[in-house]
C-alpha positions in Angstrom: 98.2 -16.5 218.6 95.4 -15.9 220.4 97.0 -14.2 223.0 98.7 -11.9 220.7 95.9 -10.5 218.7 94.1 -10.0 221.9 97.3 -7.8 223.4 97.2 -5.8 220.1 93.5 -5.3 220.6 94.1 -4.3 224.4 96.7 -2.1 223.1 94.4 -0.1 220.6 91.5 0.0 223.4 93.4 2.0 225.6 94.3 4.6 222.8 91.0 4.6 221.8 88.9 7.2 223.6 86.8 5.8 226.2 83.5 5.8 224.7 84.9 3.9 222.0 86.4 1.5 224.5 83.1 -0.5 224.9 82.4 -0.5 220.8 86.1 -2.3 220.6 85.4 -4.7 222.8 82.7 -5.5 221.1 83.6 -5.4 217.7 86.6 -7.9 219.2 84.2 -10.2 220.6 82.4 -10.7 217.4 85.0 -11.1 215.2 86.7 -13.5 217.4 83.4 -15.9 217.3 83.2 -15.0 213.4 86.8 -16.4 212.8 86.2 -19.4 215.2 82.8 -20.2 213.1 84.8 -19.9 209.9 88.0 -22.1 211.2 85.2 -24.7 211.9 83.6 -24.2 208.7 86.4 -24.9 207.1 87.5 -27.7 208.7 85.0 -29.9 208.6 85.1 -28.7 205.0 81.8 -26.5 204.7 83.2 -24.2 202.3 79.4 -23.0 201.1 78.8 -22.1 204.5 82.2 -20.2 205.0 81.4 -18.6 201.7 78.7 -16.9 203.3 81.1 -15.5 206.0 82.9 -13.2 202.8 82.5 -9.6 202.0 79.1 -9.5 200.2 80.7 -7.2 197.8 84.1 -9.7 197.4 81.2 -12.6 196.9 79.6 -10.0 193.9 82.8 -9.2 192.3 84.5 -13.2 192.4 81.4 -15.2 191.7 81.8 -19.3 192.7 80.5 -22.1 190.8 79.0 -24.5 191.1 81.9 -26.6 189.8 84.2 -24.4 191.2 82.4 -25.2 194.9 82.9 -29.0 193.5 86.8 -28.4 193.4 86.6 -28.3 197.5 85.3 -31.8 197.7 88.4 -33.4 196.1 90.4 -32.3 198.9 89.8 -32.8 203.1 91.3 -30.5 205.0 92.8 -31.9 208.0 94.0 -29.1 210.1 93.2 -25.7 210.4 95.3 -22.9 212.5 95.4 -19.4 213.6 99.2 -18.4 213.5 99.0 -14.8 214.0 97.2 -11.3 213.6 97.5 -8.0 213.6 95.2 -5.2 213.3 96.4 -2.8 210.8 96.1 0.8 210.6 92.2 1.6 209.2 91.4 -1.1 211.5 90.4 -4.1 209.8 92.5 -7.4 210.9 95.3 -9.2 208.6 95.2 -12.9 210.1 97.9 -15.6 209.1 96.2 -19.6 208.7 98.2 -22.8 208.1 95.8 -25.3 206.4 96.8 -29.5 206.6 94.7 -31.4 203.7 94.5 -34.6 201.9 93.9 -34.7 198.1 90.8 -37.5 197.8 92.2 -38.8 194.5 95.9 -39.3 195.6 95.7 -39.2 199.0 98.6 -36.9 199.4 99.2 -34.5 202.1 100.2 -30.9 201.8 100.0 -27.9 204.1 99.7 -24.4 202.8 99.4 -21.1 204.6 97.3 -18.2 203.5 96.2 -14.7 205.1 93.2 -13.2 205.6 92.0 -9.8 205.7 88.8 -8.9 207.9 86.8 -5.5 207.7 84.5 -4.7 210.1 81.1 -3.0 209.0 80.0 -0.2 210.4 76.5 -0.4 209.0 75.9 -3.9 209.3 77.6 -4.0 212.5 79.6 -7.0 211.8 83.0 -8.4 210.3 83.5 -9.7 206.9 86.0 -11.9 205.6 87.6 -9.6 202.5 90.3 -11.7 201.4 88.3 -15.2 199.8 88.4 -18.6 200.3 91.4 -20.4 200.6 92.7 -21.1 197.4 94.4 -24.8 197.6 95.0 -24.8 193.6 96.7 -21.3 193.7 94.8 -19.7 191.1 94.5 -22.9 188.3 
């Protein structure tokens, strides 16, 4: 998967024109240890601090809870994946996850897949996750 995204990337870079070739690279290489951070976040199920990881202005228009943040400690997530990606035209990056979790009440497992959208910032010179938190209770 990894391998992939990076060939797209490569592919871009070398249409890009070379003084952008150096901003791409970097841009990759953050976004790569962003999504890493956030897999990890999420696995070891920090969802507060993957929160902080979203869109500033996805986090101002979908507010979370407290209760709502208390939902995530009912489950424990048990794997987390990259499957794919693909940067997409205006060049923010569409990535596909497959999630493993256990419910703490029933002790049931249950994978789900879900996919992320990621921006990258011009003015703050970083990525942001666009798309939300997983959503294990698809939307109840």
């Amino acid at each position: 998967m990894r391998s992939l995204f990076l060939c797209l990337l490569g592919l871009s870079i070398l249409l890009a024109p070379q003084g952008a070739l150096a901003q791409r690279i970097k841009q990759a290489k953050l976004l790569e240890q962003l999504q890493e951070d956030y897999s990890k976040a999420i696995r070891w199920n920090d969802f507060e601090g993957a929160w902080t990881v979203l869109d500033p202005a996805y986090r101002e228009a979908h507010p979370v809870t407290d209760a709502e943040f208390s939902r995530y400690e009912q489950i424990q997530v048990t794997a987390f994946e990259a499957l794919d990606s693909r940067v997409l035209p205006d060049g923010s990056v569409e990535r596909a996850v497959r999630v493993e979790l256990v419910s703490r009440h029933t002790l049931t497992q249950r994978t789900q897949r879900f996919t992320e959208l990621w921006r990258y910032d011009p003015k703050t010179k970083r990525w942001w996750l666009a798309s939300g938190l997983p959503d294990f209770w698809d939307g109840r």
